[in-house]
Structure formats: C-alpha cells, structure tokens
C-alpha positions in Angstrom: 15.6 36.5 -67.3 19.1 38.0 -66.4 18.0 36.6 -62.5 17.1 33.3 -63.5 20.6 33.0 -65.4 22.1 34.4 -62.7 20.6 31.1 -60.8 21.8 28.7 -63.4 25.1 29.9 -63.1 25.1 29.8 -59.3 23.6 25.9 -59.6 26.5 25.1 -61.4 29.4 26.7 -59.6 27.0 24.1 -56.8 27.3 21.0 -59.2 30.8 21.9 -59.8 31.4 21.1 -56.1 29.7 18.0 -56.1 31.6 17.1 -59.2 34.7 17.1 -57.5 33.7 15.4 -54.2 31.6 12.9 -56.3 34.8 12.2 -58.4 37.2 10.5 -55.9 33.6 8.7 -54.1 32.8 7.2 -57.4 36.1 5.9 -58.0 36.4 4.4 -54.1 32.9 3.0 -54.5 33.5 1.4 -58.3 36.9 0.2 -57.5 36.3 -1.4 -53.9 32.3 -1.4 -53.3 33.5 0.8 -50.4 30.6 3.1 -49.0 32.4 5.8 -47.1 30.0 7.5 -45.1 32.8 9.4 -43.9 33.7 10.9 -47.3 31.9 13.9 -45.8 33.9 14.7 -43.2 37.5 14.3 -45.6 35.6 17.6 -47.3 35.4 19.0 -43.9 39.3 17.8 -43.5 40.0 20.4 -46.5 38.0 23.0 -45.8 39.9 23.1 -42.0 43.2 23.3 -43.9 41.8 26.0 -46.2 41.0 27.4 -43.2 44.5 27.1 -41.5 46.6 28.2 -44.7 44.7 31.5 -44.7 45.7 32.0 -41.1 49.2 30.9 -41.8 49.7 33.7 -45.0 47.6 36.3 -43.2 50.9 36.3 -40.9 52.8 36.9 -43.5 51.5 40.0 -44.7 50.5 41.4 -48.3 50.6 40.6 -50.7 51.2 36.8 -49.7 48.1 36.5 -48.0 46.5 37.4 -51.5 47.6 33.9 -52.8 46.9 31.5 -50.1 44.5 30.0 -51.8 46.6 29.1 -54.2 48.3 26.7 -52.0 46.0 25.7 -49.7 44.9 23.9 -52.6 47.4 21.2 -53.0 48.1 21.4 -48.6 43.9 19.8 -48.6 44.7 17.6 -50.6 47.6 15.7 -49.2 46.0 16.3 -45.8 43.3 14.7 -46.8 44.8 12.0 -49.0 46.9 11.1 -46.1 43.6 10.6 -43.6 42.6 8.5 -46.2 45.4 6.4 -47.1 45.2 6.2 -42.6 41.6 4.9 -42.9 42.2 2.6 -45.5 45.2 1.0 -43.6 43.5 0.8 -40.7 40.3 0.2 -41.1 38.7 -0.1 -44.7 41.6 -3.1 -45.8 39.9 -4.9 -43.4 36.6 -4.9 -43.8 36.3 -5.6 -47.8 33.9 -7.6 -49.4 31.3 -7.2 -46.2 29.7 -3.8 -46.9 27.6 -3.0 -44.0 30.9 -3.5 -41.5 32.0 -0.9 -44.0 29.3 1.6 -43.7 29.1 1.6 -40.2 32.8 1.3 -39.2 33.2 4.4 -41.8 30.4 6.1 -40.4 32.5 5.6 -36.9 35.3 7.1 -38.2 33.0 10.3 -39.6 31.7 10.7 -35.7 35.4 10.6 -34.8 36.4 13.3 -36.9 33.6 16.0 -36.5 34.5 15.3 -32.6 38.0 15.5 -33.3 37.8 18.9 -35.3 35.6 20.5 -32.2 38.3 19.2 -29.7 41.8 19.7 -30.9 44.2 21.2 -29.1 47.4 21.2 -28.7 47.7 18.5 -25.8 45.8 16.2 -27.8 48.0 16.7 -30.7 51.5 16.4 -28.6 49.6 12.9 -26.8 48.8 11.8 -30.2 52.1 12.1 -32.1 53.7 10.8 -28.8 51.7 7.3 -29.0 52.3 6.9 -32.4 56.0 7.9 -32.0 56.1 5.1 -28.8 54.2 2.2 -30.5 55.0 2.7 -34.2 58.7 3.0 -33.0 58.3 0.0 -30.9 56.8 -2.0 -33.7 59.5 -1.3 -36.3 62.3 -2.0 -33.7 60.7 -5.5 -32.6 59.1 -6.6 -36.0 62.8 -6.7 -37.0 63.6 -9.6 -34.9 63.0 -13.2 -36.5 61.0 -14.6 -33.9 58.5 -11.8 -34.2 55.6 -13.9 -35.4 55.9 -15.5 -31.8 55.6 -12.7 -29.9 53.7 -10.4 -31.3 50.1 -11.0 -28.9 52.8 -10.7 -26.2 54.1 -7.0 -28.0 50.7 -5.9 -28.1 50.0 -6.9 -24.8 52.7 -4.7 -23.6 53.3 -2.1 -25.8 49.7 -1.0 -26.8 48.8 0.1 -23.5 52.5 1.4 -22.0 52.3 3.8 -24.8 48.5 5.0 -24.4 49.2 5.4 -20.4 52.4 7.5 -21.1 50.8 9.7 -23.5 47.8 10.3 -21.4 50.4 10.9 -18.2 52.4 14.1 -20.9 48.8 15.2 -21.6 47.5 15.6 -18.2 50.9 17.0 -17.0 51.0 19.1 -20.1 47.5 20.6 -18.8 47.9 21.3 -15.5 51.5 23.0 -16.1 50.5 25.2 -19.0 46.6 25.4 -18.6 44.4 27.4 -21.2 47.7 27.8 -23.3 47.4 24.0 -24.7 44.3 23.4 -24.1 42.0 26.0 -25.3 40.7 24.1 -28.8 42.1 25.1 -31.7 38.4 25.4 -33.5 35.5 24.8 -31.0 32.0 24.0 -32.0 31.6 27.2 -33.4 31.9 27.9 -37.3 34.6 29.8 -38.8 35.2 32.1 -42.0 37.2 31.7 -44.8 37.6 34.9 -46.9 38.2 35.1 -50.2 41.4 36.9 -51.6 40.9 40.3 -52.7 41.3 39.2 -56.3 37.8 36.9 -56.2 36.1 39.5 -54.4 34.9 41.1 -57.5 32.9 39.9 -60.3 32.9 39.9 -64.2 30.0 41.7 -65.8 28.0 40.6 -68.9 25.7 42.9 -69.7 23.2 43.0 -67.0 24.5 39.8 -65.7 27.0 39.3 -63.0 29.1 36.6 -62.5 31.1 36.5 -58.8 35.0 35.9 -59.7 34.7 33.2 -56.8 32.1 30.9 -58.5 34.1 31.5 -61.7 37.3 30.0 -59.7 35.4 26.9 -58.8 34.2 25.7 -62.1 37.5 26.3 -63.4 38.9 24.6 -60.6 36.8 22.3 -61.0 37.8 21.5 -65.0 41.1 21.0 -63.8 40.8 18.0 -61.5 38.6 16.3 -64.0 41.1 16.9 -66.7 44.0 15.6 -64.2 41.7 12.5 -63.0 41.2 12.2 -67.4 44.5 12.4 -67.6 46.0 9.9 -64.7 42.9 7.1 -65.6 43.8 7.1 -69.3 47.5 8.4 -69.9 49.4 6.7 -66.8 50.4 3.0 -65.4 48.9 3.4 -62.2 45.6 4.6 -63.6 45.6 1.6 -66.0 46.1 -0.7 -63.1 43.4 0.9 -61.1 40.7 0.5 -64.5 41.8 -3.1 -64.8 41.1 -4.1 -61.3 37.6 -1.8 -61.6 36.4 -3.9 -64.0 38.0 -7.2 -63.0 39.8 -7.7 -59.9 40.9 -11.4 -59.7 42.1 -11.2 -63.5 44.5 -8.4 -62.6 45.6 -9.4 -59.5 46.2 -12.9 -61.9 48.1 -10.7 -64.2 50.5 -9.3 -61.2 49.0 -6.3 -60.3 49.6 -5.3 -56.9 46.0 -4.9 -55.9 46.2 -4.1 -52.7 48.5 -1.0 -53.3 46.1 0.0 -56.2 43.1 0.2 -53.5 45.5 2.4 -50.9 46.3 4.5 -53.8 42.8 4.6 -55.6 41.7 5.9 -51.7 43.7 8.1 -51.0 42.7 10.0 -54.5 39.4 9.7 -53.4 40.2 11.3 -50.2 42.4 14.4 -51.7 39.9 15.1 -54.4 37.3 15.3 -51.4 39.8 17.5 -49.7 40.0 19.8 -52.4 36.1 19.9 -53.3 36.3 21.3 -49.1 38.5 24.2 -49.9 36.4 25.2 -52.7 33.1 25.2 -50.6 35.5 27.1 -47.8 35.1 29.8 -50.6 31.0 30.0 -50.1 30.2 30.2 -46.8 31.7 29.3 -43.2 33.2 26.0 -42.2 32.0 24.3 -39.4 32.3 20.5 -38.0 29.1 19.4 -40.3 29.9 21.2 -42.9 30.6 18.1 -45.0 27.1 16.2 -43.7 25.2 19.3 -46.0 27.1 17.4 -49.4 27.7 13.9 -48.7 23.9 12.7 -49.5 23.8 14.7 -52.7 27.6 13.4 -53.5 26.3 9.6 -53.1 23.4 10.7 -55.0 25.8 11.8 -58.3 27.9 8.3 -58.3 24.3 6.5 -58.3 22.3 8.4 -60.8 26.3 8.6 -63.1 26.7 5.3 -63.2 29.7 4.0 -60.2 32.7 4.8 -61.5 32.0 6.5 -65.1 33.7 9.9 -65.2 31.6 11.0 -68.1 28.5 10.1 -65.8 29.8 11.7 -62.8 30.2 15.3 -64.8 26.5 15.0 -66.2 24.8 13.9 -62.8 26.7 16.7 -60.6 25.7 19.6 -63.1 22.4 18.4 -63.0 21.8 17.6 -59.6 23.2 20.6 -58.3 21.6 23.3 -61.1 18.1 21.7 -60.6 18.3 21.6 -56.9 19.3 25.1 -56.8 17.5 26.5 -58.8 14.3 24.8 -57.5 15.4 25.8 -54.2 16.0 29.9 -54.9 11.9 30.2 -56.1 13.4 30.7 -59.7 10.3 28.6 -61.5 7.4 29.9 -59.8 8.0 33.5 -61.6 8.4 31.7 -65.1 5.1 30.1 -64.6 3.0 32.4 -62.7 0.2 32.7 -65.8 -0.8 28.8 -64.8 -1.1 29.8 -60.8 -1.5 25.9 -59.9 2.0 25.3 -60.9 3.2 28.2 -59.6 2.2 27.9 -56.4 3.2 24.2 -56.5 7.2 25.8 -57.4 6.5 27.9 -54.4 6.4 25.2 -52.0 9.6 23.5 -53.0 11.2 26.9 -53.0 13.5 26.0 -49.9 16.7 23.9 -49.7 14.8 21.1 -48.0 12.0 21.0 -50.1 14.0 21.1 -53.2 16.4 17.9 -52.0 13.3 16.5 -51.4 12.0 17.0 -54.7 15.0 15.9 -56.2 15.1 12.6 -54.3 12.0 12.1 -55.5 13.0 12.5 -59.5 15.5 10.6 -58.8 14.0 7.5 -57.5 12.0 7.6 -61.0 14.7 8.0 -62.9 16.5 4.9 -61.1 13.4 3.3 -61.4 14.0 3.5 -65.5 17.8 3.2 -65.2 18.8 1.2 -62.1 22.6 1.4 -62.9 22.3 5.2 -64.0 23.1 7.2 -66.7 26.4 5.1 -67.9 25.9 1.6 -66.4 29.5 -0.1 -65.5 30.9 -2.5 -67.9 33.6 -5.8 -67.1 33.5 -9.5 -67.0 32.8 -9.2 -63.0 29.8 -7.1 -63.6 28.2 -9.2 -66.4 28.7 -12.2 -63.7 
C-alpha cells in the first residue's frame, strides 16, 4: 500500500507539470483557436534557461548556487514569454482564423527551435543580434519618413538582404579568426543535467512513506501559478479583457478593446507559463532538444478532455491524466489485482510509458465520445452561434 501511494503521489507531482504547460495552451487555444504545435519546444525554451541559471550561480559559489532555482524561475518565464510574444508578431498574427496554416507554420517554428538549441553558438548569436540590430535599425530610421508607404517593397528590397549578407560576412570572419572558441555549440545534441539544490535533495517522511522534497516543490509551484492565472483572469483589467474577447471577440473589439494587444499579451502568458512548467521538469530528469515533444501530446490532451479554456477543467484533467498514466505505467495495478490473474496480467501489459499513453488515449476517445467539449464545455454568444 505505502508503494502504491508512493505512485499516486509521483502521478501527481506528473499532472502538476501538465497543469502548468496545459494552463497557458488552453488559454492560447480558447482565446485565438491557435494550435501551437510548438508549445513544446517553449518548455524546452525554459528548461535551457534553468539549465543556464544553474551554470551562472554555480560561478558564484555557496551558498548562491543553493537558490538558483529560485530565480531561474521568473528568467524562463520572460525568456519564454518573450519567444512567444516573437512568434506571435511574426508569425501567428498572421495566420488567424485559418488553423491548418497555423499548425504547420507553428510546427515550423518547433523544428526551428530544437535545431536552434543543438546549434548555438556564439557566432550565430553575435550574426543574429547583428541582423536584427542592421534591419530593425533600418526600419525604425526609414518608417519615420512620410513617404514610407511608397517605398517600403523598395526598403525590403534593399535592406533585407544587405543586412543578412553582412551578418553572414562577421560570422564567417568571426569563425575563421577565433575558431573552436565561437563556434563550439553551446549545448550539442547531447542531453544535459540540471541538479537540484541541496535543499530538495532530501525528502519528508510520513511514516513509511516518503515524499522527495523536489516533487513537493512542483505541486507547490504548481498551486501558485494557478492561483496567479485565478488571480490575473478574475481580479485584473487585462484579464477581464482577455475573458471578454474569449467568449466574444467582435463584441469586445465593438466595445474598444484592443484585441489585438490582448492576443500578444494572452500569448506571451501562454508562452512563460510553458517556460516555467520547463524548469520544473528540469528538476526530474535531463534536458535535451526533445524534451518538450515527451509533454506536448499529453498537454493538448488536458485542454481537450478540460474543456478549452476552463481553468477549473484544466486542473481536473492534468491531475488525472498524469496520476492514471503514471501509475498505469509503473505496474502499480497488476499487484492490487493479482487474485483475478486475467486482469492482472492485462495491467502487466500496459505497464510501460508507451503502453500506458496508449491506454489512456484510448479512455480518452470514450470519454470524448460522451463529452465532445470535455469536462466544462465553453460558454459565449460566439460559441452558442
């Protein structure tokens, strides 16, 4: 028995993760109808930066590096936030109101990141920031002029590919002066460890059951960002304007609500909360540049079977999802049945990760098949049209 609880609290510490990735991809989806198929890779995004601020404070010396975690928390999330108020800018305001040029352009962007993550180094950071600075400068110089509107093919023309060749001249100069030194990848291919501080190392003891300090940290990280997302929906302006437009967007944009600034805001949300649901896996295993493919099918699966866009949903689906898929997958069942050997053995099979995702998938399509909009369907004039 004390094993088995020991499994539902690990499942949950699991759902708790979801929970807070699922948070920000429900509000994105239920506000926009935006798939983000590289939400996954903003949770990489965080877990990178966790990954970073330990390196940083480890520099620093004890008892600093005891606390990094402490503010690598809020660094993934405006990391991450700030990719994400990037995509929607540039890519996502686009393409709204024609999902599938959504899904794959996002899915684009999630290629570009996991390749970006293997391949950074420092001369693709310095080319980078050096084409933005060129262009971006460019643009605000000439965008000042009043006959803008008539050249601006002819600035693009120009500009767009001056900058890109000079930055790819520094780079390649940049290279062959310095070598390995700027361009030996900051990460690689390869995985990399984030360690917990000494303070989560331990574990809290109840009786017979043990409960690891660093699963403890996530749920109650965990209750914090849903009581900060409770508290910015229900007790702020902004999070008023964002429920107006969820459940009526041509009304509040009627009404004067800025909705396009609600939708860079709403995303970039989205995008910090997956950054910080990435630090928090940081704190169970290594990081690596797929790390976020392994939770972005179960986090699409908590905003479906929550209801898009209901908090209250979102909470129920994650804790379920996660405790039932874990605890199918660590053969915790089979032992609590083993007198009826049939079902037993029938636990055993699905005792792997795989095979327990794919029994959940399965319960899941019943389920939808009962409840199509989930546990806490969406309410609003636009839905009921």
């Amino acid at each position: 028995m004390v094993e088995f609880l020991n499994v539902i609290f690990n499942g949950i510490s699991i759902g708790s993760v979801l929970l807070i990735a699922a948070l920000g991809l429900a509000v994105v989806f239920g506000l926009m109808g935006v798939i983000n198929m590289a939400h996954g890779e903003l949770i990489m995004l965080g877990a990178y930066t966790t990954f970073v601020v330990q390196n940083v404070f480890k520099g620093w010396g004890s008892p600093l590096s005891e606390t990094y975690i402490i503010f690598a928390i809020p660094m993934a999330f405006l990391v991450t936030a700030l990719v994400g108020l990037l995509l929607e800018k540039g890519v996502v305001r686009f393409l709204y109101g024609r999902p599938l040029e959504t899904l794959l352009a996002t899915w684009g962007v999630s290629l570009i990141l996991q390749q970006f993550v293997r391949s950074v180094n420092w001369v693709l950071v310095i080319g980078i920031t050096l084409f933005c600075l060129l262009f971006f400068g460019a643009w605000w110089v000439v965008s000042r002029r009043p006959d803008f509107a008539r050249i601006r093919n002819l600035f693009f023309t120009i500009i767009l590919p001056l900058s890109a060749a000079i930055s790819v001249v520094v780079g390649v100069v940049l290279a062959q002066t310095y070598q390995l030194a700027v361009t030996q990848p900051w990460f690689g291919a390869q995985n990399v460890n984030v360690t917990a501080p000494k303070w989560l190392q331990d574990g809290l003891n109840i009786g017979a059951l043990r409960l690891p300090y660093t699963r403890l940290f996530i749920i109650f990280l965990t209750i914090l960002c849903v009581a900060g997302i409770y508290y910015f929906f229900q007790r702020t302006a902004w999070g008023l304007r964002i429920r107006a437009v969820t459940q009526n967007r041509s009304m509040s944009s009627c009404l004067g609500i800025p909705t396009q600034k609600v939708d860079a805001l709403t995303f970039a949300l989205g995008s910090g909360l997956a950054g910080v649901a990435g630090c928090a896996i940081s704190l169970l295993g290594s990081v690596g540049p797929n790390t976020g493919q392994n939770y972005i099918v179960d986090t699409f699966m908590v905003v479906v079977v929550g209801g898009v866009g209901k908090l209250v949903g979102s909470i129920v689906a994650a804790l379920v999802i996660g405790t039932v898929s874990y605890v199918i997958g660590s053969n915790a069942l089979a032992p609590l049945v083993s007198a009826i050997q049939p079902l037993a053995d029938f636990f055993t099979f699905f005792a792997t990760t795989t095979m327990a995702k794919v029994m959940v998938f399965a319960l899941i399509i019943v389920f939808l098949q009962v409840r199509p909009a989930g546990l806490f369907p969406q309410k609003g004039r636009t839905v009921d049209a």
